[in-house]
C-alpha positions, 0 to 999 in steps of 0.5 A, spaced: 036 668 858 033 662 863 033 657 855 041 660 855 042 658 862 038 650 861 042 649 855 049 651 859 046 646 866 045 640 861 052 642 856 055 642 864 051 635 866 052 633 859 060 634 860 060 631 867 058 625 865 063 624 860 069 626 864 066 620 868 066 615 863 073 617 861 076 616 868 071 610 867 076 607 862 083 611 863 082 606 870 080 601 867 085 601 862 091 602 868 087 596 872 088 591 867 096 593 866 096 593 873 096 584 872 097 580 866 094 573 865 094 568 870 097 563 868 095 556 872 103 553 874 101 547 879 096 544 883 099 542 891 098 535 892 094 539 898 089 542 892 091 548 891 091 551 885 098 556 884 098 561 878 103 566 876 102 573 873 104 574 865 107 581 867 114 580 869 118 585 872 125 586 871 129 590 876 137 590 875 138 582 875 132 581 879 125 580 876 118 581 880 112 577 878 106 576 882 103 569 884 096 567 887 094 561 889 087 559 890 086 555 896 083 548 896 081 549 904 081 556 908 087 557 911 085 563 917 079 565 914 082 565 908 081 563 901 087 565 897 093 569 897 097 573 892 104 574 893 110 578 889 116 575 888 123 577 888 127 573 883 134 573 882 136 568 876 144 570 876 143 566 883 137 561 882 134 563 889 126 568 891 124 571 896 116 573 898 116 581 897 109 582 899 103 577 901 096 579 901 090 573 903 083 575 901 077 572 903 074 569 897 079 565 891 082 569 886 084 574 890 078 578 891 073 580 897 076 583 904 083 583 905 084 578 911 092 580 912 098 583 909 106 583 910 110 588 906 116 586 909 120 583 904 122 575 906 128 571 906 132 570 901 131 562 900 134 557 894 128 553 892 128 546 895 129 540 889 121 538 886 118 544 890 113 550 887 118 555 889 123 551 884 117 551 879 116 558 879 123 560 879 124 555 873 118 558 869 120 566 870 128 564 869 127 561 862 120 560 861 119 552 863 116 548 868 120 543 872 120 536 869 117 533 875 110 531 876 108 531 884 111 536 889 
């Protein structure tokens, strides 16, 4: 009896630890669908780097993408900020959904601050990041423009 129940003990930690390395990748899985791609849109004449996600969202007439820029200095103890844009194509204006500011680049390490509150509708300036940005989720191309 005490080999049948050692047997089913190791059966039991045997079927843990694959249950374990299931959740594992099944989480893994959802995080990487969770972003696409950064795609590298602009640099600011300040040195921040701005990227948009590839995974675009569309709800109704409006799309949501996510944006990260890479600061080139700290602003308030942060080192980057991931926003989620609301687009509306039809009327060529954005708004900031969501805006999350980490601790290190990339838009990892603490969170440092974060507004979940969408922001104003805004139509983006001429020669701006904010036109760039609309340009590239509205018809996949960036603004002719060199400097911002």
């Amino acid at each position: 009896m005490n080999k049948l129940s050692s047997i089913l003990k190791l059966g039991h930690k045997s079927y843990d630890a694959s249950m374990q390395l299931i959740c594992i990748f099944l989480l893994f899985l959802y995080a990487s669908h969770a972003y696409g791609a950064w795609e590298l849109i602009t640099k600011s004449p300040r040195g921040d780097t701005y990227y948009l996600d590839s995974a675009i969202a569309k709800k109704g007439v409006i799309s949501q993408v996510w944006s990260l820029v890479d600061l080139s200095k700290p602003i308030e103890s942060s080192a980057s900020v991931k926003r989620l844009y609301e687009v509306d194509c039809l009327k060529g204006k954005l708004r900031v959904a969501q805006r999350w500011a980490y601790a290190d680049k990339g838009g990892q390490g603490a969170v440092i601050s974060q507004e979940k509150v969408p922001g104003p509708w805004i139509y983006p300036d001429p020669a701006s990041i904010n036109e760039e940005l609309l340009l590239k989720v509205c018809f996949d191309k960036k603004a002719d423009v060199k400097k911002h």
